[in-house]
GUKE-451234 format. One record per atom (N, C-alpha, C): residue in three letters; x negated, y negated, z. Coordinates in steps of 0.2 Angstrom, whole numbers, plus 5000, padded with zeros to 4 digits. Each point is the difference from the previous one (the first is absolute). Layout:
! residues N
alaXYZ;...
! end
This chain:
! residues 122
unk499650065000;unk500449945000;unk499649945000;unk500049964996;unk499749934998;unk500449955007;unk499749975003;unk500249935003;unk499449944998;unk500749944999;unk499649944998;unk500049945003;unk499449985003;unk500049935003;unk499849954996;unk500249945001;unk500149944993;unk499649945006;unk499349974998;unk499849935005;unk499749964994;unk500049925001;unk499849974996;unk500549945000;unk500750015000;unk500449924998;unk499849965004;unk500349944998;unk500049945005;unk500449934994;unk499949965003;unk500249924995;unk499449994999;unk500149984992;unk499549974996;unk500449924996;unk499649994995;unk500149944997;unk500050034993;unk500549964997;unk500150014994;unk499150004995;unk500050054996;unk499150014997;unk499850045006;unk500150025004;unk499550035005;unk499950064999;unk499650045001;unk499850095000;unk500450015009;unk499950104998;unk500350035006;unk500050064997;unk499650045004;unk499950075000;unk500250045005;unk500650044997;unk500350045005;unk499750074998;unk499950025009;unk499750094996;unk500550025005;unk500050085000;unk500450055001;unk499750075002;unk499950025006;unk499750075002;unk500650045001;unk499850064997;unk500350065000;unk499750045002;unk500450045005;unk499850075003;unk500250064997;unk499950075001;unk500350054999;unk499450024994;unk500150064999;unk499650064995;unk500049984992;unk500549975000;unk500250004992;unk500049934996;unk499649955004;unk500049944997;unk499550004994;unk499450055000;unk499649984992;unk500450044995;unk500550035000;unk500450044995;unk500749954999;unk500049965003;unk500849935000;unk499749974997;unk500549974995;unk500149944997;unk500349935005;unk499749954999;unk499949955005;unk500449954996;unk500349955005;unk500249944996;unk500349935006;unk500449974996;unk500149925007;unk500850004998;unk500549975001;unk500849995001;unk499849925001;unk500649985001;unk500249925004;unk500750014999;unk500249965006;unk500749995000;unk499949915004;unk500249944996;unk500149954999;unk500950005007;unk499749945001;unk500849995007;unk500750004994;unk500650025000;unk500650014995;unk499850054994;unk499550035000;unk500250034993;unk499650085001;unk500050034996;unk499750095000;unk499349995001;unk499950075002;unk499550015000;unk499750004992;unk499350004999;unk499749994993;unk499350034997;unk499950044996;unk499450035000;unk499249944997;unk499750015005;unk499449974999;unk499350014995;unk499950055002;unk499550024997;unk500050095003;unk499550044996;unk499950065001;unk499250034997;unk499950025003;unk499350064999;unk500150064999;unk499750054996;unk500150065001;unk499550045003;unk499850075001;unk499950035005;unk499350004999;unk499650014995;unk499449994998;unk499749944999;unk500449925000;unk499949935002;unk499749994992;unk500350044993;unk499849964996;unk500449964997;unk500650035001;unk500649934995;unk500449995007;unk500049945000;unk500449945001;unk500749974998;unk500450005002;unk500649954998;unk500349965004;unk500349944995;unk500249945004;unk500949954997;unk500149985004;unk500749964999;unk499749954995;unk500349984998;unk499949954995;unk499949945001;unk500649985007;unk499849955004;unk499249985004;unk499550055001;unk499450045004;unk499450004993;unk500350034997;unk499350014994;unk499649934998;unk499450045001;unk499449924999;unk499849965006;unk500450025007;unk500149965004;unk500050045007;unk500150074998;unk500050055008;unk499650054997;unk499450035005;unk499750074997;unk500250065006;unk500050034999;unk500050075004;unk499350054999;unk499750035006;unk499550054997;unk500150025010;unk499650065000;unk500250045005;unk499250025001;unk499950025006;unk499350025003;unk500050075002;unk500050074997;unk500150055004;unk499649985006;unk499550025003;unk499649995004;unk500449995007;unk500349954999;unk500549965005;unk500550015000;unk500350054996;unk500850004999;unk500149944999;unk499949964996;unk500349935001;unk500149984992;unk500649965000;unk500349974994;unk500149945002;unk499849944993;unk500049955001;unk500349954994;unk500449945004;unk500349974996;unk499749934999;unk499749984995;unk499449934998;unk500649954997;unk500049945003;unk500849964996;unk499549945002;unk500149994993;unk499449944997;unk500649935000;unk499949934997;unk500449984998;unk500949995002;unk500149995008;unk500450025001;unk500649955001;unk500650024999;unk500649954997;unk500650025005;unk500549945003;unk500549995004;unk500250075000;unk500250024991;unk500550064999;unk499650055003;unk499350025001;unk499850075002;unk500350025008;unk500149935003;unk500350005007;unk500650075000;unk499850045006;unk500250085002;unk499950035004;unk500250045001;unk499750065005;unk499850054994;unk499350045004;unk499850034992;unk499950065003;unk500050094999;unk500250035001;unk499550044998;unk499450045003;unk499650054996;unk500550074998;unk499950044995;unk500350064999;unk499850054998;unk500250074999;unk499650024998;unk500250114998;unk499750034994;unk500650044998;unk499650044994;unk500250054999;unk499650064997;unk499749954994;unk500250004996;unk499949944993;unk500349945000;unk499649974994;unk500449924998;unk500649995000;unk500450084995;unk500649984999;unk500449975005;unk499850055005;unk500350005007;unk499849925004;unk499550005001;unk499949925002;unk500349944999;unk500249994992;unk500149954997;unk500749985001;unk500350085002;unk500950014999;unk500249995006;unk499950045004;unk500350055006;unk499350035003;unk499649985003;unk499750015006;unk500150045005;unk499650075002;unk500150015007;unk499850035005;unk499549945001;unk499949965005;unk499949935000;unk500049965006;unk500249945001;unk499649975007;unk499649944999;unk499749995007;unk500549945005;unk499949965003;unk500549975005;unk500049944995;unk499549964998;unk500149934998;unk499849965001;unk499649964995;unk499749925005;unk500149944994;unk500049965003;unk500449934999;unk499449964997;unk500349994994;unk499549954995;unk500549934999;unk499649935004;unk500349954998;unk499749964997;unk500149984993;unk499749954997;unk500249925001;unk499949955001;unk500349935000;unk500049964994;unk500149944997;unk500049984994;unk499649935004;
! end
C-alpha cells in the first residue's frame, strides 16, 4: 500500500516559484505512476501533471505546460512538483497521487495524499 505525504505550499506572489514534493511510503512506489491533482475553492478537482513509473514521460494540463515540471527521486521516494512562473489561477489545494499507470493517474487515481495549500497573490 502506497501512502502520500504532500510539503512545500505556502503564499507566493504572482511570478514566483514553489516546489512541492511528496513522500511515499510502501513497497510499490518505484513500480507507480506518480502525478499532482488541484482542486481550486468552487470548482473540481483537476489533473495536474503526471510521471510514469520509469520517470521518462511526463504529462501536463495545458493550463501547467511550459510552466510546472514533475520528475521523481527514487532514492527518496519522493516526487516533485517545480511551478515556475506562477499566476492567481494556480491558487489550490494540490494533491500528490498515485496508481499502477498514467492511464490511471491522469483519470481516476488510487491513491491520494492529504493536501497542501498553494496561494498565489496578484
Amino acid at each position: 500500500q502506497v501512502q502520500l505525504v504532500e510539503s512545500g505550499g505556502g503564499v507566493v506572489q504572482a511570478g514566483d516559484s514553489l516546489r512541492l514534493s511528496c513522500a511515499a511510503t510502501g513497497p510499490t512506489f518505484s513500480s507507480y505512476a506518480m502525478g499532482w491533482f488541484r482542486q481550486a475553492p468552487g470548482k473540481e478537482r483537476e489533473f495536474v501533471a503526471a510521471i510514469d513509473w520509469k520517470g521518462a514521460s511526463t504529462y501536463y494540463a495545458d493550463s501547467v505546460k511550459g510552466r510546472f515540471t514533475i520528475s521523481r527521486l527514487y532514492a527518496e521516494n519522493t516526487v516533485y512538483l517545480q511551478m515556475n512562473s506562477l499566476k492567481p489561477e494556480d491558487t489550490a489545494v494540490y494533491y500528490c497521487v498515485g496508481g499502477p499507470n498514467t492511464i490511471v493517474v491522469v483519470s481516476t487515481p488510487s491513491h491520494w495524499g492529504q493536501g497542501t495549500q498553494v496561494t498565489v497573490s496578484s
